[in-house]
Structures are given as C-alpha cells and as structure tokens.
DRENDO-1510 file (C-alpha; in Angstrom, 1 decimal, always signed):
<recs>
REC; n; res; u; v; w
REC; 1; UNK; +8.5; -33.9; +16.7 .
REC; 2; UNK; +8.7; -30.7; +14.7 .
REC; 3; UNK; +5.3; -28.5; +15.6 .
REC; 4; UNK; +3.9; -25.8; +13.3 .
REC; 5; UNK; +3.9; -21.8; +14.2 .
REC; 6; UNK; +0.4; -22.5; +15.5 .
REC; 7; UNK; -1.0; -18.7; +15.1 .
REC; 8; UNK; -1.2; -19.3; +11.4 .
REC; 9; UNK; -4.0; -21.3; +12.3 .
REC; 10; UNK; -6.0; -18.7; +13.4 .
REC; 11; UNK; -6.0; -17.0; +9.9 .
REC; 12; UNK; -8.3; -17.5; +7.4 .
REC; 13; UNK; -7.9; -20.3; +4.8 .
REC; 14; UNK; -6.9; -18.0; +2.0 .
REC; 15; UNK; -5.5; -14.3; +1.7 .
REC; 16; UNK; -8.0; -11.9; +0.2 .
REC; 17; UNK; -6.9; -11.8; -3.1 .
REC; 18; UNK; -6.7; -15.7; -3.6 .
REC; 19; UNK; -10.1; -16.1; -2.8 .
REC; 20; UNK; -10.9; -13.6; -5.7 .
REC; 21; UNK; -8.5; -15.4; -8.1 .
REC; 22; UNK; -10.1; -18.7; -7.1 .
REC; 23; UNK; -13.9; -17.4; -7.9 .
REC; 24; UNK; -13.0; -15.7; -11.0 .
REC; 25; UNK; -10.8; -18.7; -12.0 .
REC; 26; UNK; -14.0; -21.0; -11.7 .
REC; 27; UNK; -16.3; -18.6; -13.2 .
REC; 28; UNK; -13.9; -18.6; -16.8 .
REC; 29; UNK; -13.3; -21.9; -16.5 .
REC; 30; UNK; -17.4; -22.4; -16.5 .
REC; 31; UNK; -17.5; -19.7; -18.8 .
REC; 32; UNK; -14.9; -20.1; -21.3 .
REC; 33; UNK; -16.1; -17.9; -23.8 .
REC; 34; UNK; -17.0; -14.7; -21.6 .
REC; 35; UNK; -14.4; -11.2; -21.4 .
REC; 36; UNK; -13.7; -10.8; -18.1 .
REC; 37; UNK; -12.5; -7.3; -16.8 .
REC; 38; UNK; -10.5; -7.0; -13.9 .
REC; 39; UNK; -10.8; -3.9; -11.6 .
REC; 40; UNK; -10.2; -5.6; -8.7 .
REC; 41; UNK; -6.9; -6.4; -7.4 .
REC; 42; UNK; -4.6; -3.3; -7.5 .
REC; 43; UNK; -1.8; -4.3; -10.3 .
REC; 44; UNK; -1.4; -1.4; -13.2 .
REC; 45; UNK; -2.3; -2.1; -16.9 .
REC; 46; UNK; +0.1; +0.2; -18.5 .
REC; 47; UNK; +3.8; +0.1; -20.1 .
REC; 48; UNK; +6.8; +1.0; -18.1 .
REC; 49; UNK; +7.8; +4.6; -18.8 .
REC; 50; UNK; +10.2; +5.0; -21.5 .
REC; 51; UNK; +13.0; +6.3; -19.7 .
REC; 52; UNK; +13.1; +3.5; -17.3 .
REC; 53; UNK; +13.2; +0.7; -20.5 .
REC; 54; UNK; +16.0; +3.2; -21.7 .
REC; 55; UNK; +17.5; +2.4; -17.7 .
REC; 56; UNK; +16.6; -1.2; -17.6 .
REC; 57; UNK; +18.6; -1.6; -21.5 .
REC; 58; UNK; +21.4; +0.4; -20.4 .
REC; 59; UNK; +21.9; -1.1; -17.2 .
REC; 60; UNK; +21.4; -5.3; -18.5 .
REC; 61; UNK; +24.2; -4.5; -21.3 .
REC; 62; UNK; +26.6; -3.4; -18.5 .
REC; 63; UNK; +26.4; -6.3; -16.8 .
REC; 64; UNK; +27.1; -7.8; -19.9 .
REC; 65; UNK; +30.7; -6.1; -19.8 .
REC; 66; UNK; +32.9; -7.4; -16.9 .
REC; 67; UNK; +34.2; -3.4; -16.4 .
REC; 68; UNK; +30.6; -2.9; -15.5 .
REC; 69; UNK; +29.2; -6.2; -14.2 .
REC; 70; UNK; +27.3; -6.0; -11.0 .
REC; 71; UNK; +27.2; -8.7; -8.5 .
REC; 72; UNK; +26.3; -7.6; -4.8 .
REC; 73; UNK; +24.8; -4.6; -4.7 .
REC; 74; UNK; +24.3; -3.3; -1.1 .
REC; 75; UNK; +21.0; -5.0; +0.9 .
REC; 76; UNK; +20.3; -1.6; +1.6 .
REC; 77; UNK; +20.1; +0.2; -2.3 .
REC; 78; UNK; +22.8; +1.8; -4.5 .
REC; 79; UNK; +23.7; +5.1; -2.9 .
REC; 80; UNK; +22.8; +6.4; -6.5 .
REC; 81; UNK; +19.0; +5.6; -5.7 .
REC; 82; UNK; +18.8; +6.8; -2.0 .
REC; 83; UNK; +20.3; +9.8; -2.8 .
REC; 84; UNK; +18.0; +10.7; -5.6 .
REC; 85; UNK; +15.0; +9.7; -2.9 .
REC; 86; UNK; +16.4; +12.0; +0.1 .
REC; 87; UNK; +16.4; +14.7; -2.0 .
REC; 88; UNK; +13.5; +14.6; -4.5 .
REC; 89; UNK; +11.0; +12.8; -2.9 .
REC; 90; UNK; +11.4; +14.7; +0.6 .
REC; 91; UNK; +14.9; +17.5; +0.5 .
REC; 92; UNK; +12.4; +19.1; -2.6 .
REC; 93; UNK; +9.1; +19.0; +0.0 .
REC; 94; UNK; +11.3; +20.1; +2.9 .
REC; 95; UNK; +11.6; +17.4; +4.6 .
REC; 96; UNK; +14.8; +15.7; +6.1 .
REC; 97; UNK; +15.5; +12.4; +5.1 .
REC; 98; UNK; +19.5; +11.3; +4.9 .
REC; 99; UNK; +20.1; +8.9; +2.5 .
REC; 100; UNK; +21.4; +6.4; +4.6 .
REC; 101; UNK; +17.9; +6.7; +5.8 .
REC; 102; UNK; +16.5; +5.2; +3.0 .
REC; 103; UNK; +16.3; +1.2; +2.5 .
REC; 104; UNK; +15.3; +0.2; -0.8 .
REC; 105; UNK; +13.7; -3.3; -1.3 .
REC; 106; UNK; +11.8; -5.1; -3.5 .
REC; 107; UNK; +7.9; -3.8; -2.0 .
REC; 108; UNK; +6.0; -2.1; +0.2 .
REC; 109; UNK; +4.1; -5.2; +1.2 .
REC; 110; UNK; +7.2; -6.8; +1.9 .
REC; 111; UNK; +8.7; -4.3; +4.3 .
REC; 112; UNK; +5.2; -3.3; +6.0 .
REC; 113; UNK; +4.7; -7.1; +6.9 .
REC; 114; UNK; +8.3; -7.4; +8.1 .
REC; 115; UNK; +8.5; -4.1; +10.2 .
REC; 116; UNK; +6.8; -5.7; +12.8 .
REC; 117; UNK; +9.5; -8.5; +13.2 .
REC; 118; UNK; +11.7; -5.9; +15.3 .
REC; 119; UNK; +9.1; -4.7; +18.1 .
REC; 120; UNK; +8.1; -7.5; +20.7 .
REC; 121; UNK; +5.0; -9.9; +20.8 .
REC; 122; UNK; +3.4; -8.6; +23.3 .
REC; 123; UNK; +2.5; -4.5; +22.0 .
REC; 124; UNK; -0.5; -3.4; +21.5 .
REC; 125; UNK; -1.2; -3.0; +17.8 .
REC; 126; UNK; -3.9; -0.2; +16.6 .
REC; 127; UNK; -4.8; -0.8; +12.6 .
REC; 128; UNK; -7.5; +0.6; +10.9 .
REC; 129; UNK; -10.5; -1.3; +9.8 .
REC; 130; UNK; -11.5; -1.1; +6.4 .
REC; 131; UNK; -7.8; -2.3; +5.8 .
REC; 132; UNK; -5.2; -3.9; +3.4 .
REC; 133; UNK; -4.9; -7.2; +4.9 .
REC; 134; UNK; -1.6; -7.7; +5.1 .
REC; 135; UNK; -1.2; -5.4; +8.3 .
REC; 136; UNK; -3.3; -7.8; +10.3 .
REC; 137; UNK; -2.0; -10.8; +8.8 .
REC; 138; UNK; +1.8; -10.5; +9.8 .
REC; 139; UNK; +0.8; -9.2; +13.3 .
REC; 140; UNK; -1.6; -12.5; +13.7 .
REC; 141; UNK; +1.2; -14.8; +12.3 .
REC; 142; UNK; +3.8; -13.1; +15.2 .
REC; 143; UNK; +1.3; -13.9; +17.5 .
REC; 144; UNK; +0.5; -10.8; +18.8 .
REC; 145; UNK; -3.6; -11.2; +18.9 .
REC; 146; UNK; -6.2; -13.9; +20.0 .
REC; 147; UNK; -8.9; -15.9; +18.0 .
REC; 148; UNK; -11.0; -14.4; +15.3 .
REC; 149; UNK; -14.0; -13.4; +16.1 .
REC; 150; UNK; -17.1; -11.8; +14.3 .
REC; 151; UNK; -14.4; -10.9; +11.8 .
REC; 152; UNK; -12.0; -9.4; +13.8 .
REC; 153; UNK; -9.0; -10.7; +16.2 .
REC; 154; UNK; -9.0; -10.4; +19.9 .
REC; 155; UNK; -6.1; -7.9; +21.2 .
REC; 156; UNK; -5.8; -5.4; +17.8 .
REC; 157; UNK; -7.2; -1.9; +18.7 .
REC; 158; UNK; -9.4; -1.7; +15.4 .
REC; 159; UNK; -9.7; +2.1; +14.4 .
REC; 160; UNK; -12.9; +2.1; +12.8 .
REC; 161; UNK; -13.0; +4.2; +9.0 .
REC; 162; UNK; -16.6; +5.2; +8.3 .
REC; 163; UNK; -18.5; +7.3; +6.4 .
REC; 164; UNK; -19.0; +9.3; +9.4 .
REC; 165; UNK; -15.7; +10.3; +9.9 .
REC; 166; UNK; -14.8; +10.3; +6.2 .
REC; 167; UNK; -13.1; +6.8; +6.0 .
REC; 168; UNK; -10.3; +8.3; +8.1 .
REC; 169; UNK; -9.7; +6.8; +11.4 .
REC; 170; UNK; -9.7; +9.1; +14.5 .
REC; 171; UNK; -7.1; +9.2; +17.6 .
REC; 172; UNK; -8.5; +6.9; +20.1 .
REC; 173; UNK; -8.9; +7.5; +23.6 .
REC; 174; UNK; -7.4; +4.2; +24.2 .
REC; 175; UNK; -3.1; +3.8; +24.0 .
REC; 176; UNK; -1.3; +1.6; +21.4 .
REC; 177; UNK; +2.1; +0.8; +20.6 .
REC; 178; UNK; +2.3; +0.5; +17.0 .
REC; 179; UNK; -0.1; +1.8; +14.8 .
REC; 180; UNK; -0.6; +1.6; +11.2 .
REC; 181; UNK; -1.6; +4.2; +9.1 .
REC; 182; UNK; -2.6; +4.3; +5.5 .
REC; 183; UNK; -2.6; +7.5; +3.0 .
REC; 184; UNK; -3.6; +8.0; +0.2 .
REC; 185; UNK; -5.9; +4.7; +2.1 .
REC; 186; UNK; -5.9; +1.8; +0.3 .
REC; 187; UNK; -8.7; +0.4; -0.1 .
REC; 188; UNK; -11.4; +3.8; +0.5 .
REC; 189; UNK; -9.0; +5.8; -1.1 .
REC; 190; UNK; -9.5; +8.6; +1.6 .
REC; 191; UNK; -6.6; +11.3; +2.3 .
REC; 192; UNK; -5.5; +12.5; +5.6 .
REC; 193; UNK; -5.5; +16.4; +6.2 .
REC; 194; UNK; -2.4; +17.6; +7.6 .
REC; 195; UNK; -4.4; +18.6; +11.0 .
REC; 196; UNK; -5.4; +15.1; +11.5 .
REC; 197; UNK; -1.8; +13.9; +10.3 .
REC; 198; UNK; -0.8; +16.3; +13.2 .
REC; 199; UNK; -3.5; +14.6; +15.8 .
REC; 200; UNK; -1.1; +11.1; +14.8 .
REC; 201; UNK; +1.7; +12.3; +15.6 .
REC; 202; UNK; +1.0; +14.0; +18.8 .
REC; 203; UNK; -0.6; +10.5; +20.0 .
REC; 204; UNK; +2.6; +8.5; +18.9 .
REC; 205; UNK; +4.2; +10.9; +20.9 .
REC; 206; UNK; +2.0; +10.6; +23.9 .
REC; 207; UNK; +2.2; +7.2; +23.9 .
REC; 208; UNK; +6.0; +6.5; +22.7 .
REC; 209; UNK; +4.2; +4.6; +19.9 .
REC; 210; UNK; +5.2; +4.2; +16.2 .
REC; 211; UNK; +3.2; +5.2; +13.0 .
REC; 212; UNK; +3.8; +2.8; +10.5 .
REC; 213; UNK; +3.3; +5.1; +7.6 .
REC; 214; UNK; +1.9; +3.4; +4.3 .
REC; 215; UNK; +2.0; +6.4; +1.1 .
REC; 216; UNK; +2.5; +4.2; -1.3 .
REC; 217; UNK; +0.0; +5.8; -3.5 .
REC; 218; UNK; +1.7; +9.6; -2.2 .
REC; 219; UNK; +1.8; +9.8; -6.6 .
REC; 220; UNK; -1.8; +10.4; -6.9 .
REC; 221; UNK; -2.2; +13.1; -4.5 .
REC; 222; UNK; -3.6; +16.2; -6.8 .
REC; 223; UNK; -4.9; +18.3; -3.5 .
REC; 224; UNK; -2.1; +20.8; -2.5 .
REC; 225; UNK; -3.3; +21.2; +0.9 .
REC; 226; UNK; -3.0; +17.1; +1.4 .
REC; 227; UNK; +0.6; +15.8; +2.7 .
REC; 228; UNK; +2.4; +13.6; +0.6 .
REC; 229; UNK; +4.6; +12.5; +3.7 .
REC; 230; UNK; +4.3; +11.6; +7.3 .
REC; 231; UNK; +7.5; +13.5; +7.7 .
REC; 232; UNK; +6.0; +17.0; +6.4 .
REC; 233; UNK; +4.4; +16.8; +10.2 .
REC; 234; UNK; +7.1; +18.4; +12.7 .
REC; 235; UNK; +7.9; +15.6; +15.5 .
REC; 236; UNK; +7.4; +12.9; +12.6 .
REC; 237; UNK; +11.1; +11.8; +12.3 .
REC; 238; UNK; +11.0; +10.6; +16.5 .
REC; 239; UNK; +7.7; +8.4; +15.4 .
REC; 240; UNK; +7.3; +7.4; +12.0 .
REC; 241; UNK; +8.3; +5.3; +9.5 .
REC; 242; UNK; +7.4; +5.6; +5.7 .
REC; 243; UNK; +6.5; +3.0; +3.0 .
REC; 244; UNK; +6.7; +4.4; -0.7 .
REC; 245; UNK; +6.7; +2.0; -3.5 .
REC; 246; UNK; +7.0; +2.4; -7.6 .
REC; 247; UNK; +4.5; +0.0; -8.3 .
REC; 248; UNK; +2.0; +2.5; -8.7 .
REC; 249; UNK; +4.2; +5.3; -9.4 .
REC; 250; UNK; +5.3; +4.0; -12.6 .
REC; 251; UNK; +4.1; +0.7; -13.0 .
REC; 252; UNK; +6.9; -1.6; -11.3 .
REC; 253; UNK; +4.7; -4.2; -10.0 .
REC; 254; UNK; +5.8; -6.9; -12.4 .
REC; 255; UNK; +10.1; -5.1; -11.8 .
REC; 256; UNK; +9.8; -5.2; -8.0 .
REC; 257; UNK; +11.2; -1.9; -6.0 .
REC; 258; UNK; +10.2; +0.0; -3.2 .
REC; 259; UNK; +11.8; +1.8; -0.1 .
REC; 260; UNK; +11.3; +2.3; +3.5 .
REC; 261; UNK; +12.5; +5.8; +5.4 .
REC; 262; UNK; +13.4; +4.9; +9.2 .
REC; 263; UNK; +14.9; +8.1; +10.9 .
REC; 264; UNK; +17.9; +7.5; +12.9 .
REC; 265; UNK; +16.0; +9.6; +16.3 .
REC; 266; UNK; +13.2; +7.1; +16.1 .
REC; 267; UNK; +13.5; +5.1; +19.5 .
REC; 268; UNK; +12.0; +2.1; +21.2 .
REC; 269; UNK; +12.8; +0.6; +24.3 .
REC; 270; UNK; +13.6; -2.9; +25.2 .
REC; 271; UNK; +11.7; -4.5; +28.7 .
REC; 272; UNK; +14.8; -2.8; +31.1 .
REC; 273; UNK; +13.4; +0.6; +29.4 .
REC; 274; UNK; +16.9; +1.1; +28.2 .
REC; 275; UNK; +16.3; +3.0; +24.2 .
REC; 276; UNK; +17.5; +1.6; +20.9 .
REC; 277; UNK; +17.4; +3.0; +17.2 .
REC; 278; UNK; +15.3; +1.3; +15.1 .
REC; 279; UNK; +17.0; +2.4; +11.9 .
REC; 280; UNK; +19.9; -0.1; +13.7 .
REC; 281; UNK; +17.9; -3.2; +14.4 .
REC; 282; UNK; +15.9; -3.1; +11.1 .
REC; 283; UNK; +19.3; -2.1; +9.0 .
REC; 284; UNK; +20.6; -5.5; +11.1 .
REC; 285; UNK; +17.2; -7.1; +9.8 .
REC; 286; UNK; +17.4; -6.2; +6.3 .
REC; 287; UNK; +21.2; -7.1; +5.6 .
REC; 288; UNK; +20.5; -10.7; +7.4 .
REC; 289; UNK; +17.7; -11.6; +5.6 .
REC; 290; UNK; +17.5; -9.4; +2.1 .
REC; 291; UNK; +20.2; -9.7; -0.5 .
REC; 292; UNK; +19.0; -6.5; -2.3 .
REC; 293; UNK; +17.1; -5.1; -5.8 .
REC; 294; UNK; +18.9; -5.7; -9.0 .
REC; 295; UNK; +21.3; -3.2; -9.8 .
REC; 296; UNK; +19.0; -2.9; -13.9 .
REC; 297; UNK; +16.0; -2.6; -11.7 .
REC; 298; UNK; +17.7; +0.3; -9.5 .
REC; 299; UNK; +18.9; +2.1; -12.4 .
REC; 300; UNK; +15.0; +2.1; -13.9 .
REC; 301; UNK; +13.9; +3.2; -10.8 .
REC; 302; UNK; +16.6; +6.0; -10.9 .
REC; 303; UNK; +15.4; +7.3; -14.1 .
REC; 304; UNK; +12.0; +7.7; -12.6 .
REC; 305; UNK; +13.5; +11.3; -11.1 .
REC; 306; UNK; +15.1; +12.7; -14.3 .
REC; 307; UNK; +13.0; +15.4; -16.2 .
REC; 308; UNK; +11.7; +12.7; -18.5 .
REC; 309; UNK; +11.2; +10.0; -16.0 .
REC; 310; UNK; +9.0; +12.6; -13.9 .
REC; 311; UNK; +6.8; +13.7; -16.9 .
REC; 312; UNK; +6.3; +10.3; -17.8 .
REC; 313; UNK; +5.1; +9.3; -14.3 .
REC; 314; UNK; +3.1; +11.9; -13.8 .
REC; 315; UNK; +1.3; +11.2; -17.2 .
REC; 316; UNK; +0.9; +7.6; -16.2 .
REC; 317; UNK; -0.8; +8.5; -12.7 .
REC; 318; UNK; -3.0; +11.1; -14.7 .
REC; 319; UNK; -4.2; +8.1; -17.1 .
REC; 320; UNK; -5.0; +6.1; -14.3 .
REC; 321; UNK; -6.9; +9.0; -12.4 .
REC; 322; UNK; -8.9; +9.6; -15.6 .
REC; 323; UNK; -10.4; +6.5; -15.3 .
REC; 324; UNK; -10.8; +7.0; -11.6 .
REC; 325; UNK; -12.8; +9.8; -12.0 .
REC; 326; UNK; -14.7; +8.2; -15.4 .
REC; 327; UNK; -15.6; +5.4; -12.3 .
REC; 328; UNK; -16.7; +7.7; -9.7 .
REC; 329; UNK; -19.3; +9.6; -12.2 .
REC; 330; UNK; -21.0; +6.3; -13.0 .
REC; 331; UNK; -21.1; +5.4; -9.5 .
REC; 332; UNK; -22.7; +8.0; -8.6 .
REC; 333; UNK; -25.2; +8.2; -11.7 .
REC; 334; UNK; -26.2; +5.3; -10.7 .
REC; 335; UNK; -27.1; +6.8; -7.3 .
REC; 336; UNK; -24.1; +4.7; -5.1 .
REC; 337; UNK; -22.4; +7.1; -2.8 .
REC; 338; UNK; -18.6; +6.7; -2.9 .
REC; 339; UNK; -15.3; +8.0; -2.3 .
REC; 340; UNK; -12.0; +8.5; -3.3 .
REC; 341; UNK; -10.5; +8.9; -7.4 .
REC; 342; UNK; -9.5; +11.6; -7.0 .
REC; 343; UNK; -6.4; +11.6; -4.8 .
REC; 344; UNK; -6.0; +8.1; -5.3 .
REC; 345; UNK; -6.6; +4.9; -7.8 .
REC; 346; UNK; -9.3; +3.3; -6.0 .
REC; 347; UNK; -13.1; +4.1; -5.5 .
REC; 348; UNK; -15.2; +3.1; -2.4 .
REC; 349; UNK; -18.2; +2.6; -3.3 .
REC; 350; UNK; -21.2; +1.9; -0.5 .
REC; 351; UNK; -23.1; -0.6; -2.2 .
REC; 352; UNK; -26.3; -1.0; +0.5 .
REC; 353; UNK; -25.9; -5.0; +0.1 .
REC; 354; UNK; -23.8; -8.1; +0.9 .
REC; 355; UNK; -20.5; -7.0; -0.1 .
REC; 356; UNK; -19.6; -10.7; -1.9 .
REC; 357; UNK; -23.1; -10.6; -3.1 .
REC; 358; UNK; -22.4; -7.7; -4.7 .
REC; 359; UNK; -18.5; -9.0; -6.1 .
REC; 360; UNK; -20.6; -12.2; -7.8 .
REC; 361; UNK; -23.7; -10.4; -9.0 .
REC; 362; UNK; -21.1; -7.9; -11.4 .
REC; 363; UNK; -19.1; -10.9; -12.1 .
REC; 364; UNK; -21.9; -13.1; -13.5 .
REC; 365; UNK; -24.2; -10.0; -14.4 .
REC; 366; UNK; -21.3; -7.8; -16.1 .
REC; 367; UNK; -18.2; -10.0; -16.3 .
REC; 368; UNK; -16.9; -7.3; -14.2 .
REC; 369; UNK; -14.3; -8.1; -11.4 .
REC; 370; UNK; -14.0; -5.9; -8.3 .
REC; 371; UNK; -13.1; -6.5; -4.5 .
REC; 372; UNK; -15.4; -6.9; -2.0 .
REC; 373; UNK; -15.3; -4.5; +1.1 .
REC; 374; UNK; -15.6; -7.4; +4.0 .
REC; 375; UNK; -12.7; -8.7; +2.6 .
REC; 376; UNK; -11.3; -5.6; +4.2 .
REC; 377; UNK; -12.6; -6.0; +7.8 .
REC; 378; UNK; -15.7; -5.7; +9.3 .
REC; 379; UNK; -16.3; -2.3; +8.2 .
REC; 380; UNK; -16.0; -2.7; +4.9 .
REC; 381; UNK; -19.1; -4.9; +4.9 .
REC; 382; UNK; -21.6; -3.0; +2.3 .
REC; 383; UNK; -19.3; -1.8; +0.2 .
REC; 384; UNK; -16.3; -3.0; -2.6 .
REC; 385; UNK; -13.2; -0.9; -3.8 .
REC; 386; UNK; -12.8; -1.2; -8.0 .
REC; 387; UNK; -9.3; -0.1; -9.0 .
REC; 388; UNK; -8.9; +2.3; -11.6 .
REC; 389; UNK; -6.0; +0.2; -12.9 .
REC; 390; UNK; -6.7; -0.9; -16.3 .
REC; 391; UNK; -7.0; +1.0; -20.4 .
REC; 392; UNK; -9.6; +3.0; -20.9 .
REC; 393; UNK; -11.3; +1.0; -23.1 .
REC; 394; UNK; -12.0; -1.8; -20.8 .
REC; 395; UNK; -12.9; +0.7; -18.1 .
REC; 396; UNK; -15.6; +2.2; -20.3 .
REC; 397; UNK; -16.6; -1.2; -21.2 .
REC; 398; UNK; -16.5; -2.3; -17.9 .
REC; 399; UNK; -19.3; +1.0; -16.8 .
REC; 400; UNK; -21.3; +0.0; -19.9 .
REC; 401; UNK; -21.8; -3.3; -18.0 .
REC; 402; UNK; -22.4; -2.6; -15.0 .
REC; 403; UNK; -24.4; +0.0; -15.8 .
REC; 404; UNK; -26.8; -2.9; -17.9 .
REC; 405; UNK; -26.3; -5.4; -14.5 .
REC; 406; UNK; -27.6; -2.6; -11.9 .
REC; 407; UNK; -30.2; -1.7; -13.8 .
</recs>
C-alpha cells in the first residue's frame, strides 16, 4: 500500500499566496465590473531592462545556428555568469566569493526551500516570525517540527520581529542549528545593521550553526552603512550561505534566475562528528536533481552587469522605491505607523485590527489588494505588507482609495 509523506498534513490547506488568489478570484468574479489593484503578492510590474531583451534576442538567434546552439548548459550556471557574480556582486564590495562558488538556478524560493534537504531531520531550526512562508513550510514538509499550534509548529525556535526590536530578530539565548535570516526582510522590509549582522555570525559560530542568508532584495538597499551581504561580516564564509535572485533586481520573475553562494570552508558534521563541505553535498544535490537555467536566460542575466544593464537596474529599483516611499507617506498621513520603503519594496504597516479583516475591508472598500500580516506568523497579526510593485498610476490610484475606504 503506497502511504503519503504524512508531515504534509500538518500544513495548512493552502500556501499564503493561494489563499489571496482564491479571495480575490471570488471577489472579481462577484464583481465583474470592479478595477482591482494588486499590491499584494511581490511580482514586479515593469518591462525587462533593455539590455537584457538585447541578451535574451541575441542569445535565442544563436541557438538558432547549429555553430552556436546550446543544449546542456552546466546544472551549476555558465562560467560566463558566475564569474560576472564573484566579481561584481562581492570581488567589487570586498568580499570573496570564487566563482565556482556560485550556483545559479532558476529562484531563490527554489534553492532556500531545498537547502534544507542536505542537513538532517532531526536540527533544530531557528526562523524568524513575521516570515516568508516558505522557510517553515519546507522544514515542516522534512519533518523536522511537531503539530501546529496557536499558529506556530512545535520544535522551530521562532525569533520573534517586533516593533520593539525594530522588526529585526535578536540572538537568542537558546542554541539552533540552522537559522534563517532575511535582509532586506521580506515581508517588514527591515534592514539588519552590520553590528547586529556581526551578533549572527558570532552565534553561528558559537553554536557550529548555519545562517541561511536570504538578500534577495540586497538591490534596494540605499543606506551606505547597511550590508548588502552576509559575507561583508568577517567569519561569514565558515557559516553562511547567500540567496540573491533577479527577480526583483531587474524584473525576472516571469524569466526565472537566481543564485546561491555556498563557501567551500563552510562545514557540518555527520552523527560520527566527522566534517563535510556543504558546497560538495549541495553541488551533488543540484547536478542530481536540476538540469540548469537556459543558456538566453543566462545571457539576459549577464547583461544585467554591463554599464547599461546596471543603469537600467538601478532605474528600475528607483521606480519601484518611488512608489514605496509615495506608500509610506500615505500610511502614515493616515496616522498608521509602518516600516520599511525605503531600503526595500515592501511596507509594514501596523494596522491596530484583524489583519484579514483589514485585507477584505480594502478589497471590498477600495478594490485594493494587499497581504495580510498573520499570513506571516503569529506576529504579523495586526498588521499587512503592500508591495511597492506596480506603475505609478495604479499606486496613486490605489492611495486615493484607500485613503476614501479608511476614512
């Protein structure tokens, strides 16, 4: 009799972003003739810079040629691509990253919900709480927690972000294994200051953890005093590994490309305490069970780090953080306190109520989609994220309406 992988029980009938689909779906569908605008779920509005169309083009008509036609590519990216990462994205910040170092793949929720695949069942796994669901989800589905309970599952460490503390989680007394980190944070949209980066890595160090190190929004970062990598910390390379994604860089969510920094000194030990690199075991991972990014979609990526492709970026994060901050002053205008905009696309916004009280009274009030904090864990409860990710237009629009609905 074939059985089920009986932890997926324990998760919730529907991921996060489904739910929201399936409410706004049933709200158009009642209300065919409304204009609904979607600041909720994080996917960008905006064209794909010209110089990675110019890639993309260039790249599809050689493998119309059979001198230039691409089959295989390498699982772990062109060497063209991870060499243009080592060195502009860290090399340029003075970081070391080799190239070889560098796994490119096709998202960073993809590789930050199969990282967890090569540690064991039985670690203890810290994870901040407002999160992006997709850390706790995996771990769940491995089986490394309990039941759900009042929101939460039994065995995660749950590092609480607060207003208090700024919406960044603090070290905890108590040890973990792995721990996920998130920053710029999606969903608060809090950055981490490079002392409290540094409090991380000494823990991870304390405790022979590892800091899985989410920065996929690192593009939005305008604070110079704000790391755009775990790696800037000295000690990072023997604890951390990094998630950076083009999505939100320059608008790839619909071309699919990403890439994942494990060090070659990072080490975990097996139950005989005997060491092993990770950058082997998830390099044996990756090639196994990832055939690789299109060799058109790794050329457009490329392009992102000539001197066009980098102006172009930057102008698309700087549209996006114009509406960001457009978001934040009618927040707070209307006398919500919230955070982040301006080192990241999203804005946090304590909303004193019900958070899905609050997602259905802008929907039916203002035609106005956002995502509501709970959906986020239990601290997140009282407040929702909206996502600067749309045109201005609709963003004003949208502000206009809720505005009306609040009032």
């Amino acid at each position: 009799m074939i059985r089920i992988n009986e932890n997926y029980t324990k998760l919730k009938a529907s991921y996060l972003f489904a739910d929201i689909a399936r409410r706004v779906g049933a709200y158009v569908a009642a209300h065919p003739e409304s204009a609904v605008i979607r600041l909720g779920i994080g996917d960008v509005t905006e064209p794909l810079p010209p110089a990675c169309v110019e890639a993309l083009h260039a790249a599809t008509d050689e493998m119309s040629r059979r001198a230039t036609f691409k089959g295989y590519g390498p699982e772990q990216g062109y060497p063209f691509l991870r060499e243009l990462v080592a060195q502009r994205d860290y090399a340029d910040r003075g970081c070391r990253v080799e190239p070889d170092e560098v796994f490119i793949s096709d998202g960073s929720k993809c590789d930050c919900g199969n990282m967890q695949e090569i540690f064991a069942t039985d670690i203890r796994v810290a994870i901040p709480d407002p999160v992006y669901p997709v850390y706790v989800d995996t771990n769940v589905m491995a089986g490394r927690t309990g039941e759900a309970a009042d929101g939460r599952y039994e065995g995660i460490l749950y590092l609480e972000s607060t207003a208090a503390n700024g919406y960044v989680p603090q070290v905890p007394d108590a040890p973990a294994d792995l721990v996920y980190l998130c920053f710029p944070n999606n969903p608060t949209g809090a950055v981490a200051t490079r002392p409290q980066l540094e409090a991380w890595v000494a823990y991870a160090r304390r405790n022979k953890a590892v800091i899985l190190f989410d920065s996929a929004y690192e593009a939005y970062i305008r604070d110079p005093a704000i790391p755009h990598s775990i790696y800037e910390i000295e000690g990072a390379r023997d604890v951390a590994i990094e998630f950076r994604s083009f999505s939100k860089t320059a608008g790839f969510t619909g071309t699919r490309c990403a890439y994942t920094v494990v060090p070659k000194t990072l080490l975990a030990w097996d139950r005989a305490g005997r060491p092993h690199a990770l950058h082997s075991l998830w390099n044996r991972r990756h090639t196994t069970k990832f055939n690789g990014v299109a060799y058109p979609i790794q050329k457009a990526a490329a392009a992102i780090y000539t001197d066009a492709g980098r102006s172009q970026t930057r102008g698309l994060t700087d549209f996006y953080l114009g509406n960001a901050r457009l978001i934040r002053a009618a927040m707070a205008a209307l006398g919500l306190r919230c955070v982040g905009g301006d080192n990241a696309p999203y804005i946090w916004i304590d909303v004193g109520r019900d958070s899905w009280e609050f997602f259905d009274l802008l929907l039916e009030k203002a035609q106005v989609v956002c995502t509501p904090g709970a959906g986020f864990g239990r601290c997140g409860e009282g407040h929702v994220r909206i996502s600067a990710f749309n045109s201005r237009e609709n963003v004003e629009k949208a502000l206009v309406r809720i505005a009306a609905a609040l009032k």
